[in-house]
KEDRENKOL-961110 format. One record per residue (C-alpha): residue number from 1; residue in one letter; y, z negated, x. Coordinates in steps of 0.001 Angstrom, whole numbers, plus 500000, padded with zeros to 6 digits. Layout:
N
NUM_A_Y_Z_X
...
END
This chain:
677
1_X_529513_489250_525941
2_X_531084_492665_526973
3_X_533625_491656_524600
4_X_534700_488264_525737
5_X_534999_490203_529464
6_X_537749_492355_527380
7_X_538851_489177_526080
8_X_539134_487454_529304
9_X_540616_490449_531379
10_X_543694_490120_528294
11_X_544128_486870_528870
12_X_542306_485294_525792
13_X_540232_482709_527416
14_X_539375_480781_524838
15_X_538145_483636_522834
16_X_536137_484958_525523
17_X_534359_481484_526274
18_X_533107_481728_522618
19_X_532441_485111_522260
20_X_530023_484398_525557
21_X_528582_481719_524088
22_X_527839_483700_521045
23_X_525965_486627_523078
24_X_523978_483798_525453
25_X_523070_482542_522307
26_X_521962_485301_520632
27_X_520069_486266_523545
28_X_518360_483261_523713
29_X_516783_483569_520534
30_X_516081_486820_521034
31_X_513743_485959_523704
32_X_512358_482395_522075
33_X_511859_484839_518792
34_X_509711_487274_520889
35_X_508186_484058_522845
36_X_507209_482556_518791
37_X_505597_486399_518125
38_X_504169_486811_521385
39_X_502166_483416_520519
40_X_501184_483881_516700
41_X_499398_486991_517595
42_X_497006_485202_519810
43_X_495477_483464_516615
44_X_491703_483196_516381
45_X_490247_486336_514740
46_X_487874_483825_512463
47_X_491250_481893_510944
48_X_492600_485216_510158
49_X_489169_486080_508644
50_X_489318_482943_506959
51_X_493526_483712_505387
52_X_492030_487340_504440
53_X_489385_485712_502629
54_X_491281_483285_500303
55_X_494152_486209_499957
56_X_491202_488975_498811
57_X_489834_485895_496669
58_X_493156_485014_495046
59_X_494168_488944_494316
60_X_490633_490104_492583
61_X_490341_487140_490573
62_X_493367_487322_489040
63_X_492716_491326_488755
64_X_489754_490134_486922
65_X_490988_487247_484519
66_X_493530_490396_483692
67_X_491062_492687_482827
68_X_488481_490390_481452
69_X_485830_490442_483968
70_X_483655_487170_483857
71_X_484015_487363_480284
72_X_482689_491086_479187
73_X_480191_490978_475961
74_X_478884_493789_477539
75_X_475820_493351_479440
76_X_475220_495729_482093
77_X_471555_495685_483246
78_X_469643_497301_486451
79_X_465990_498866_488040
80_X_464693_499870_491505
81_X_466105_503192_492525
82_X_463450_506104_493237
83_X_461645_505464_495862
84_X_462315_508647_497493
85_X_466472_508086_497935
86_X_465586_505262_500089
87_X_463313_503680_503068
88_X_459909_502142_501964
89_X_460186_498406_501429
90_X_458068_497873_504309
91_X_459951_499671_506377
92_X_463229_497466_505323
93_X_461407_494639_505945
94_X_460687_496205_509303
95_X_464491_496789_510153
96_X_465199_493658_509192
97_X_462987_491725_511691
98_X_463734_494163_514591
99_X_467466_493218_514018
100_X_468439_497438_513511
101_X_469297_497917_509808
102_X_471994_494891_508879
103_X_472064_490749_508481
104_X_468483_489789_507976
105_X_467928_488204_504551
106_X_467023_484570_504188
107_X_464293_485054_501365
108_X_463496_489050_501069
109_X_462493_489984_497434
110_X_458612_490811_497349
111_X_459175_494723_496545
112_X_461837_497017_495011
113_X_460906_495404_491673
114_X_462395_491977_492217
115_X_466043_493688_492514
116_X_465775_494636_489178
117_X_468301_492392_487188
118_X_471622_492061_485106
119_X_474964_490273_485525
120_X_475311_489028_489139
121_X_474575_491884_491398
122_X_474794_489068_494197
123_X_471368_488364_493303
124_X_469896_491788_494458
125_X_472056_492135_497230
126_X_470500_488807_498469
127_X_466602_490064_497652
128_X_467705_493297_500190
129_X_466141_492513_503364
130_X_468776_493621_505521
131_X_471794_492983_503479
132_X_472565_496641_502269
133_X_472174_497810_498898
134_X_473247_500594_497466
135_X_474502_500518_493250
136_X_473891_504166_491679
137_X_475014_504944_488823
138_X_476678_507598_485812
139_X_480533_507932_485749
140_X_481777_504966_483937
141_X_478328_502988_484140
142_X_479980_500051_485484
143_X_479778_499915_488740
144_X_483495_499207_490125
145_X_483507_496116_487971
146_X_480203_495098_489357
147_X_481041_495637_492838
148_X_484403_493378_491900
149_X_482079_490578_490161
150_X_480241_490923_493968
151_X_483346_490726_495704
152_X_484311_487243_493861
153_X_480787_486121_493673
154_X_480303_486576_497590
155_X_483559_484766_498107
156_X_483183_481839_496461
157_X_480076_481161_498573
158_X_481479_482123_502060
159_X_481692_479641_504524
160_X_484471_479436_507586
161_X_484328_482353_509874
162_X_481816_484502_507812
163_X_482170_487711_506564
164_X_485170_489013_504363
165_X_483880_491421_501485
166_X_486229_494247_500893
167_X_485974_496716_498226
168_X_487295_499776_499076
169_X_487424_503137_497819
170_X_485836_506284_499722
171_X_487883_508964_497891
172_X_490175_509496_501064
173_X_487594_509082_503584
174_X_487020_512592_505864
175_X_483953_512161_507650
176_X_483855_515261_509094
177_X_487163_514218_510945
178_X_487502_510493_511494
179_X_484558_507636_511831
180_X_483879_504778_509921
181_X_485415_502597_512039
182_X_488678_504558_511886
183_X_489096_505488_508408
184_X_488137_501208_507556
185_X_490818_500465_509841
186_X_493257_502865_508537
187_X_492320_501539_504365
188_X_492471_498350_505454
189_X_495950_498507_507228
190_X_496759_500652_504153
191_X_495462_497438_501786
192_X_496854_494656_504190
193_X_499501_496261_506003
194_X_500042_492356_507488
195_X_496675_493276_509514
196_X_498813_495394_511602
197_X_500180_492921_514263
198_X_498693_493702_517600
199_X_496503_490840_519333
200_X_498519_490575_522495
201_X_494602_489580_524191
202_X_492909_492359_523600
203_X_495505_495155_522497
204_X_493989_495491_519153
205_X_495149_495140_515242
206_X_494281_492616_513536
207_X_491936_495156_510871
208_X_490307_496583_514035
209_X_489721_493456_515735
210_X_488201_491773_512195
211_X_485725_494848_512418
212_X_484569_494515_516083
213_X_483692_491178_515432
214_X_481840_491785_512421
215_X_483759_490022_510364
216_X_484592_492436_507333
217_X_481452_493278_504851
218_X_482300_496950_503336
219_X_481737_497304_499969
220_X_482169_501212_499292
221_X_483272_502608_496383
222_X_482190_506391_495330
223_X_480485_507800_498209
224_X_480197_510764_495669
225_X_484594_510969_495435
226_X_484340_511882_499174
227_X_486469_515901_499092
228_X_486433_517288_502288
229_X_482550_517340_504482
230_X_479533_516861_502882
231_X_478492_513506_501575
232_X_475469_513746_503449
233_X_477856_514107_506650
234_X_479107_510837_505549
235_X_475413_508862_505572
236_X_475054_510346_508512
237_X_478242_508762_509803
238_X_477822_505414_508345
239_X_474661_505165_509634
240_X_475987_505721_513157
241_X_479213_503383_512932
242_X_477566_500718_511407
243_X_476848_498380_513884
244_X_473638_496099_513237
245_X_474834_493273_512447
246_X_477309_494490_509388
247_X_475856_494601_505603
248_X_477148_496694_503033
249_X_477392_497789_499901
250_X_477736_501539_498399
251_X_478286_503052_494984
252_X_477770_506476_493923
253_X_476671_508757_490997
254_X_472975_508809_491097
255_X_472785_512613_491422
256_X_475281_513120_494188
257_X_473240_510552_496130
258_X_469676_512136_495469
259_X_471918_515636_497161
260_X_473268_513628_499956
261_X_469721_511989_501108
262_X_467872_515376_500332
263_X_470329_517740_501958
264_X_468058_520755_501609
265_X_464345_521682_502253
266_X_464455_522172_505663
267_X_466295_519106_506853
268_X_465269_515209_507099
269_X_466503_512891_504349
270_X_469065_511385_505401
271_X_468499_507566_504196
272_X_471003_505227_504656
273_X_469714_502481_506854
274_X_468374_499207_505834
275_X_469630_499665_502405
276_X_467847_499203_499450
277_X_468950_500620_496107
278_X_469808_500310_492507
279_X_470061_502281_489561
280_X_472509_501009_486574
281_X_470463_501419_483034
282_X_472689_503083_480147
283_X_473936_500297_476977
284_X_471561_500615_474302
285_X_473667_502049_470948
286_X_473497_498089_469367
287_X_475014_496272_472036
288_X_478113_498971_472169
289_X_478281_498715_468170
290_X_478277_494633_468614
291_X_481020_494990_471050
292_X_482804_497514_469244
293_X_482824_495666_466231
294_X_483482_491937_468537
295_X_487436_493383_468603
296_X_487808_495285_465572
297_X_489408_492908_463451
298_X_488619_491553_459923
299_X_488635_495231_458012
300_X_485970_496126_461377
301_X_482623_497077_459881
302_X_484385_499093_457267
303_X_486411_501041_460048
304_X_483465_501688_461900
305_X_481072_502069_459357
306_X_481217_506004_459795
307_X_480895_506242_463527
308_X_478613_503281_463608
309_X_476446_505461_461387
310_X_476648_508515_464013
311_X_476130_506230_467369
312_X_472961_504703_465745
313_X_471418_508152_466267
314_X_470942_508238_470281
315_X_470685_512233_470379
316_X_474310_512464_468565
317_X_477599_513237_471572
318_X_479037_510104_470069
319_X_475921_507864_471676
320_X_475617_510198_474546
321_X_479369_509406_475255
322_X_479676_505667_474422
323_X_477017_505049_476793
324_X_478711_503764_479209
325_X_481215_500258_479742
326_X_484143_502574_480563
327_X_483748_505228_477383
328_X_482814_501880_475240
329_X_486044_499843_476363
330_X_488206_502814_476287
331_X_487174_502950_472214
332_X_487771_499860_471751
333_X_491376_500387_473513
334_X_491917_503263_471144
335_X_490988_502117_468021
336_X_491055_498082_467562
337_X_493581_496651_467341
338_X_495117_493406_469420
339_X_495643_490217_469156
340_X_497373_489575_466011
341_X_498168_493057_465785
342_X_497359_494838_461884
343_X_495090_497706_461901
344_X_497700_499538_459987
345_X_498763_502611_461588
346_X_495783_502604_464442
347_X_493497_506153_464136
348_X_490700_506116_462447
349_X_487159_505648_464433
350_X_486041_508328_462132
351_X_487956_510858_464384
352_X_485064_510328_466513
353_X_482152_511871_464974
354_X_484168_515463_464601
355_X_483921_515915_468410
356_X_480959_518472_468807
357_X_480024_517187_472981
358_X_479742_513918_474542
359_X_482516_515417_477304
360_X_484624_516181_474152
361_X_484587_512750_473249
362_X_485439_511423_476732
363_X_488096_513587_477110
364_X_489603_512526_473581
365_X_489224_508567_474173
366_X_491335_509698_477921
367_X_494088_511401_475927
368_X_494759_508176_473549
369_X_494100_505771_476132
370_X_497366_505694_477229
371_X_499209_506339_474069
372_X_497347_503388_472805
373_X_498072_501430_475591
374_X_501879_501563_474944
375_X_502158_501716_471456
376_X_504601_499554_470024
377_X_503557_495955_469612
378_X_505452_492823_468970
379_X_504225_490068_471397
380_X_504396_493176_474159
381_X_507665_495255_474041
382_X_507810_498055_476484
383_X_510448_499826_477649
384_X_508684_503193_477794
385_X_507314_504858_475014
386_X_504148_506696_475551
387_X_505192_510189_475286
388_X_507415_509037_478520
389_X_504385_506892_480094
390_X_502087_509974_479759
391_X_504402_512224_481474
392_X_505224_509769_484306
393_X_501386_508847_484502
394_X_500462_512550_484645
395_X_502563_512814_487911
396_X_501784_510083_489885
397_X_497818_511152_488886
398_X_498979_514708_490290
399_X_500533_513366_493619
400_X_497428_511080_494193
401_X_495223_513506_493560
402_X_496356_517092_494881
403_X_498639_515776_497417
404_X_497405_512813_498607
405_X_494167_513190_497930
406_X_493099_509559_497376
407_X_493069_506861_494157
408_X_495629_504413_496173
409_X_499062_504460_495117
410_X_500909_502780_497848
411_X_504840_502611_496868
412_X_505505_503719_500818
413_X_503834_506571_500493
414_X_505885_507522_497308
415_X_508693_509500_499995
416_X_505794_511564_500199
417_X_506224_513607_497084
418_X_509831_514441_498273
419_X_510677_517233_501025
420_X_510870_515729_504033
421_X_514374_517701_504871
422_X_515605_516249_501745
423_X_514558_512759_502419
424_X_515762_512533_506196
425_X_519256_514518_505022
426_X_519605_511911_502210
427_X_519345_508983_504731
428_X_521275_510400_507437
429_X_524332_511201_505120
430_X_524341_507953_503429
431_X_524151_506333_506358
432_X_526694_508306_508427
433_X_528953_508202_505628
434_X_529303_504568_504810
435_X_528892_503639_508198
436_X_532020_505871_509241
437_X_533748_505032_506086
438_X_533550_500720_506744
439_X_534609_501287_510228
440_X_537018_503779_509874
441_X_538865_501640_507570
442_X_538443_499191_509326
443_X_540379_500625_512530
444_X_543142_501873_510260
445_X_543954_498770_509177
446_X_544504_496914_512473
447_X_545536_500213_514530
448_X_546654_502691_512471
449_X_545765_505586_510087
450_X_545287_507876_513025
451_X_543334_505760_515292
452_X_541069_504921_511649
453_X_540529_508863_511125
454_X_539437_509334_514639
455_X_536918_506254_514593
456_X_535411_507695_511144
457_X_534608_510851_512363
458_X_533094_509681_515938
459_X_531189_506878_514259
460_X_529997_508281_511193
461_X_528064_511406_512617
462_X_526358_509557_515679
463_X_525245_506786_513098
464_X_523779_509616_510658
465_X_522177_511112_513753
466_X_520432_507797_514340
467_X_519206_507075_511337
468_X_517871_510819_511264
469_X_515717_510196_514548
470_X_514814_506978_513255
471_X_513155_508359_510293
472_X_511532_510502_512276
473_X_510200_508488_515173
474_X_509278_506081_512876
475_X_506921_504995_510393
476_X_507152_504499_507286
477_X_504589_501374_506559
478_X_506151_497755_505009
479_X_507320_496071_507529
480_X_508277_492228_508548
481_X_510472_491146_511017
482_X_509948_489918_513940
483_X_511801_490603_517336
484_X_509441_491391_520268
485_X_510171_493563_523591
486_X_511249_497130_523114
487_X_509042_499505_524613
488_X_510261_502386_527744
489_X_510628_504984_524849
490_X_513034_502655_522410
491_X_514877_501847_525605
492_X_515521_505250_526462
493_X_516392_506765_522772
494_X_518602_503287_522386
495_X_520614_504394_525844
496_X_520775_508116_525158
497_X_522480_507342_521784
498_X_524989_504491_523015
499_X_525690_507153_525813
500_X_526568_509957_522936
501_X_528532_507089_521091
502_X_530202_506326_524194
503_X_531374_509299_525270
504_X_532560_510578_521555
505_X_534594_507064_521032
506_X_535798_507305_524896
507_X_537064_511314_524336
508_X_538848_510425_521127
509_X_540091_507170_523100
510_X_541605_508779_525593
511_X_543330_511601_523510
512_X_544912_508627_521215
513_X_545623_505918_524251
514_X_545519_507842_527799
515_X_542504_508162_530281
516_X_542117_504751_531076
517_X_542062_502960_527942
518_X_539224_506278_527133
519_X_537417_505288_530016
520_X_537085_501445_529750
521_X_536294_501909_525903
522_X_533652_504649_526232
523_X_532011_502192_528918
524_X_532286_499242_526627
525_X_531369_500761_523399
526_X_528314_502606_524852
527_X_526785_499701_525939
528_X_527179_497493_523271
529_X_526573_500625_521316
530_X_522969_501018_523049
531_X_522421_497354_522369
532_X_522814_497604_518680
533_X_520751_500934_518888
534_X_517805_498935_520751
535_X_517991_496028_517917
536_X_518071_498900_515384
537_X_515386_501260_516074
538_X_512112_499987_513848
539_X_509807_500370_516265
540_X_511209_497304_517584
541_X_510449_495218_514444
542_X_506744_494296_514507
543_X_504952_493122_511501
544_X_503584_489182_510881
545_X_500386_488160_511584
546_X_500206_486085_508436
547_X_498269_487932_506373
548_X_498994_484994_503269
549_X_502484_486724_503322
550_X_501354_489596_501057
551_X_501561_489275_497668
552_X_500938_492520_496137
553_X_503114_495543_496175
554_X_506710_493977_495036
555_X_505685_490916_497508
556_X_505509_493793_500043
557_X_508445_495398_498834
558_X_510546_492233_498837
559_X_509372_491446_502399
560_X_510405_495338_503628
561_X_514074_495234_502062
562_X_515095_491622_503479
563_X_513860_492507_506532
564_X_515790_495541_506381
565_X_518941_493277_505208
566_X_518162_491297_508415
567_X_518150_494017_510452
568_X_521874_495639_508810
569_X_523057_491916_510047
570_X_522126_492337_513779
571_X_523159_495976_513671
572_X_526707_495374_511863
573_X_527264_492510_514629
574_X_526651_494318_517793
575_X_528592_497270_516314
576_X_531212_494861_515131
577_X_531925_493960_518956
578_X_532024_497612_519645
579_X_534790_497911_517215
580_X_536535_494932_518508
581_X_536597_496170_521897
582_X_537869_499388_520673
583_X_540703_498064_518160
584_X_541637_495535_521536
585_X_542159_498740_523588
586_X_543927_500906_521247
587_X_546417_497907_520135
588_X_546589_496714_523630
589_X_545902_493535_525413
590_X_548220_490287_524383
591_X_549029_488371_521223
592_X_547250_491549_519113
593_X_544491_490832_520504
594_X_542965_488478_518325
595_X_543993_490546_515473
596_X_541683_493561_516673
597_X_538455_491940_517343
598_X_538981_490072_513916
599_X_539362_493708_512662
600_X_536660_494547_514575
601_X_534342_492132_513541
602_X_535133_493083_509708
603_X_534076_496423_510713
604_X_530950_494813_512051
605_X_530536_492858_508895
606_X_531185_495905_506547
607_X_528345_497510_508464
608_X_525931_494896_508030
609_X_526490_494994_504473
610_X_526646_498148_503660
611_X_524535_499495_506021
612_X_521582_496755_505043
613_X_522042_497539_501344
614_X_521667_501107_501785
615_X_518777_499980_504084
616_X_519391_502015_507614
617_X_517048_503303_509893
618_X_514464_504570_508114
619_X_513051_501443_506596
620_X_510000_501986_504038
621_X_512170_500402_500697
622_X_515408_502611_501602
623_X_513438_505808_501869
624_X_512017_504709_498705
625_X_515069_504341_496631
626_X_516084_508067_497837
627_X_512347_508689_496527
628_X_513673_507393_492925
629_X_516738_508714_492559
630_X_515148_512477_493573
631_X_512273_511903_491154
632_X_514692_509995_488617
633_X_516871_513239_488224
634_X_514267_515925_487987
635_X_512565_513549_484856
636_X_509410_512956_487197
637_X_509435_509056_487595
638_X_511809_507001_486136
639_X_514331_505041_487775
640_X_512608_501812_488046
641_X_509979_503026_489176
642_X_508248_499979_490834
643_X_509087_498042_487084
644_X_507226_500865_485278
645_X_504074_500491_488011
646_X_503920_496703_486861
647_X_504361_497197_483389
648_X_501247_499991_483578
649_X_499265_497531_485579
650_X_499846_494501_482820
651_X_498842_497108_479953
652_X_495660_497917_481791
653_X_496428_501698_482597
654_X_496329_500607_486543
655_X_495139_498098_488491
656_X_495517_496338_491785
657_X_494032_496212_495485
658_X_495800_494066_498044
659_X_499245_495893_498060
660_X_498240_499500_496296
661_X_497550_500197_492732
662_X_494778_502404_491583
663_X_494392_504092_487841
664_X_491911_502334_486210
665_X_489277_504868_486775
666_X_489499_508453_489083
667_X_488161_509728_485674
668_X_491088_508588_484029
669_X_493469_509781_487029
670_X_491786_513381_486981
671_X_492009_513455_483250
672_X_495727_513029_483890
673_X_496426_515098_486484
674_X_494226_517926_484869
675_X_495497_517955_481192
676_X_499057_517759_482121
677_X_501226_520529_482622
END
């Protein structure tokens, strides 16, 4: 609009009428846009309960047809915990009927002996009186896949508006520092970053507001991963942010929860409320022989004759070891072969009965895990071969684990393992630069070579500058876009740096065309200036509601970079008047006219295009690709990095939650992150 006032004030009426139209227009949608978000945050917390439910349904059963859950010849059974880790059964029973400890059950089990069982841990959760049960367990005893089976199980009985069973692991959890509420707020945003859209009713996210109203079931992985405060700080906190009518379901080593219940001699157990508990029963050496030798291929009992031999003594390390599904599958991983694959070349299961400790076994399966896992195999090329996989594994297993301190690896919280003055520099010259470059040229074309230098220089720094404080004020989560009011603080930022473009533009104006012309451009191109700045600071993007619209971390990925495109197109247009209202000043009013705000809106265009594939602003996808080209030249990650995540997720080395992917096991992570240099 400030342009077709230019426009008009030359005498170019019909190109001001349209250029009007153009800026009533886009202001319209503008507000219908924000009008549309405005209403599909005001959706009923049970149908978003409901879209959660058949997304977390969809993504864990096809993590489990991928790694054969449903199917496993592995049997894992189940007994009664000691008595002494949790509340007496009457006492449950009590909890339950008062309405204090969880969901009342339906049809309570008799005693602690009626959870005993195998295969569908459903079953025991269900004979829990108040809906909390607790799975203990050795390292590798099964019970992440069990809590999955739950997970799927659970869901494919929920009706409308019920509960939404999450797993989700406690390894990041601080619970000396944030509450239960908090940090399940925080994992599930991290999960389902969708969740994020505020509820315009009551001011809340979407995870929080799922969680006041009861409407998420945890199901807690590794209470016994917890780093930083005790674990028996954590039962403590979970039993006061639990409210009473949320179930739940916890895993932990069985020895790290007997020392988190019995704290020490002179304080009160700590027992978690209304829970009942578990214990997961080692495999018996025949049914890991029978599922050793299920896979091994026709040559199979003569392959594994030798360390057959040695596991059917249950006091050698090799029993002691393959005791567990994890040790038992990795074995199988290492030495049988695949699908059509020959057994020619694989290592010999005889390797195995050399290793003098169970933990020396463990630690040798870990170590040719992941060269087995990308050997080279016909139906399955890889790009990578596993001396490269190892060493790219080994970091990412080093940045989740000393620096992030968690198992999720989110792809937006790669930046992370750059230096922040690095990253923000990186954006803020590629941004400055291209941005001055485009409309530089731009302005040399239609005004001159001069008037094009002068442009460049103003236009480039202020636009490196703001994508600098973007980066900054921003965050750096997925995002989707959808237009909604700016708040006070974007206003003011958005003004402050159309001022500063403003003035610069109006200086170097004025020394090129005279006072005037320095004055009426500055004026112009500052406030179309701040406009573009208002429409291109990401705080004013807000993410969808629609929690169906992730799916998985390249989903998410997708969604952040054409949103970013998107945003490059409303950016290059407002700064595309700018230029046109500059280039019409410098070239002067009359039959140039049209000329320079065609030049100008090139400029515009250029910006847009250049400015959305370098992804401006801080956006969560362009601060990742400065993330791969840092780690890509010091040999950390490779370049495609998000293609070599995939490819480690289909070979079973990771595996995926909502939008994050996790190594297959924290053992196999710390094995990783340990062993490598």
């Amino acid at each position: 609009m400030a342009s077709g006032a230019v426009a008009w004030a030359g005498g170019q009426g019909a190109a001001a009428a349209v250029l009007v139209a153009v800026g009533v227009l886009t202001a319209v949608a503008a507000f219908l846009a924000d009008r549309t978000a405005t209403r599909s945050s005001d959706l009923d917390v049970e149908k978003v309960a409901d879209r959660l439910a058949d997304l977390v349904r969809d993504q864990w059963d096809t993590e489990a047809t991928r790694r054969g859950v449903g199917r496993p010849p592995l049997e894992v059974f189940w007994e009664a915990a000691d008595s002494d880790l949790v509340r007496t059964w009457p006492e449950l029973l009590a909890q339950a009927a008062g309405g204090r400890g969880g969901p009342a059950c339906a049809a309570p089990g008799s005693g602690p002996g009626d959870l005993a069982g195998h295969g569908a841990l459903l079953t025991a959760y269900e004979r829990s009186p108040c809906g909390r049960l607790v799975v203990l367990g050795e390292p590798g005893a099964g019970k992440t896949v069990l809590l999955m089976r739950f997970v799927l199980d659970l869901l494919a009985r929920r009706g409308a508006g019920e509960p939404v069973p999450l797993l989700v692991p406690m390894a990041s959890w601080k619970p000396d520092d944030q509450s239960l509420h908090a940090w399940l707020e925080a994992q599930i945003l991290r999960t389902y970053p969708r969740l994020s859209a505020v509820d315009t009713a009551t001011g809340r996210r979407r995870a929080g507001a799922l969680l006041d109203a009861g409407l998420i079931l945890p199901v807690l992985d590794g209470l016994d991963e917890i780093r930083v405060g005790g674990r028996d700080q954590a039962l403590a906190a979970v039993n006061d942010g639990l409210r009473s009518n949320t179930g739940l379901v916890l895993s932990c080593r069985a020895e790290e929860f007997r020392a988190a219940v019995h704290p020490g001699p002179d304080r009160h157990p700590i027992h978690l409320d209304g829970a009942a508990a578990v214990r997961l029963r080692p495999l018996t050496p025949v049914a890991v022989g029978a599922y050793l030798l299920a896979g091994a291929g026709r040559d199979g009992p003569t392959r594994w004759a030798p360390a057959l031999a040695a596991l059917a003594d249950p006091t050698s390390a090799l029993a002691r070891a393959l005791a567990t599904p994890l040790t038992a599958s990795l074995a199988s991983a290492v030495y049988n072969p695949r699908p059509r694959e020959s057994t020619s070349g694989l290592p010999d299961p005889a390797d195995l009965i050399a290793l003098p400790t169970p933990e020396a076994v463990e630690q040798h399966l870990f170590a040719g895990f992941v060269a087995g896992a990308y050997r080279p195999y016909h139906d399955h090329p890889t790009r990578w071969n596993a001396e490269q996989a190892v060493r790219y594994l080994a970091f990412l297993a080093r940045h989740l684990e000393h620096r992030l301190q968690t198992t999720g690896l989110a792809w937006w919280e790669m930046p992370a393992a750059v230096p922040r003055s690095c990253l923000l520099t990186a954006l803020g010259l590629m941004n400055g630069l291209v941005i001055g470059l485009v409309t530089g040229l731009a302005a040399g074309v239609v005004v001159g070579p001069v008037a094009g230098l002068v442009v460049g220089l103003a236009t480039g720094p202020v636009a490196g500058l703001a994508a600098g404080l973007s980066c900054r004020s921003g965050n750096s989560r997925p995002g989707q876009l959808t237009l909604r009011r700016p708040r006070r603080e974007d206003l003011v930022l958005a003004l402050l740096l159309g001022l500063l473009s403003g003035v610069m533009n109006g200086i170097l104006l004025g020394l090129v065309k005279g006072p005037v012309v320095g004055l009426l451009g500055g004026s112009a191109i500052g406030l179309v200036g701040g406009l573009g700045f208002v429409l291109a600071i990401r705080p004013v993007f807000d993410t969808d509601a629609d929690v169906h619209a992730v799916s998985g971390p390249r989903g998410l990925l997708a969604d952040d970079r054409n949103s970013g495109l998107v945003g490059g197109l409303l950016l290059g247009s407002t700064v595309g008047l700018a230029c046109g209202i500059m280039t019409t000043l410098c070239f002067g009013f009359g039959s140039g006219s049209a000329l320079a705000l065609a030049g100008g809106f090139a400029a515009g265009l250029g910006v847009c295009l250049a400015g959305g594939a370098g992804e401006s602003w801080g956006w969560a996808w362009s601060q990742l690709v400065v993330t791969r080209l840092w780690l890509a030249a010091r040999r950390q990650q490779p370049l495609c990095l998000v293609a070599f995540l995939t490819e480690a997720h289909d070979r079973g080395v990771l595996r995926q939650a909502g939008a994050v992917w996790e190594f297959r096991h924290v053992s196999l992570q710390r094995h990783l992150a340990d062993d490598q240099p």
